[in-house]
N, C-alpha and C positions, 0 to 999 in steps of 0.2 A: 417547527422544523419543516421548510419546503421538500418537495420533492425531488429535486437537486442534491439537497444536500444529504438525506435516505441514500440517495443511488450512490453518492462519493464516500460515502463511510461503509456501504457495502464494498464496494470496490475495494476500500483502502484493505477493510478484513479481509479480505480474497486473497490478496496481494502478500498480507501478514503470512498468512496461509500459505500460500504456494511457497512463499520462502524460506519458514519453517519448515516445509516438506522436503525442497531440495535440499535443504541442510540436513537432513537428519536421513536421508536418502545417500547419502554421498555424493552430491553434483561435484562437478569443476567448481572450485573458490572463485573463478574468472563470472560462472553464471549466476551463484546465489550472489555476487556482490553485485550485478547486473540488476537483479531482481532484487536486494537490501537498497539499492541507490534508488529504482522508479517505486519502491514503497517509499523511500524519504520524502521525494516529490512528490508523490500524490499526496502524502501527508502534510506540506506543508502547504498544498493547493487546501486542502480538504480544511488546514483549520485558518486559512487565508478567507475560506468563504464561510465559514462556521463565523466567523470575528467580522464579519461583513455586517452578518442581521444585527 
């Protein structure tokens, strides 16, 4: 596994993370789906270049 792809699976958990947190926080529905939509896309970048190697 490159170094790259370490930093983009960190990210992506971070991402996981924070919008777990808004959720259970009580954000705006408007914000956590803000932040559920750019976890979907980094996630599909993240296994876009995981499927690359």
């Amino acid at each position: 596994m490159d170094l790259l792809d370490s930093v983009m699976l960190c990210v992506l958990f971070g991402l996981l993370a924070a919008t777990f947190v808004a959720h259970r926080a009580g954000n705006e529905r408007r914000d956590v789906g803000l932040l559920l939509s750019l976890s979907a896309l980094w996630g599909a970048g993240t296994a876009a270049a995981l499927a690359w190697v």
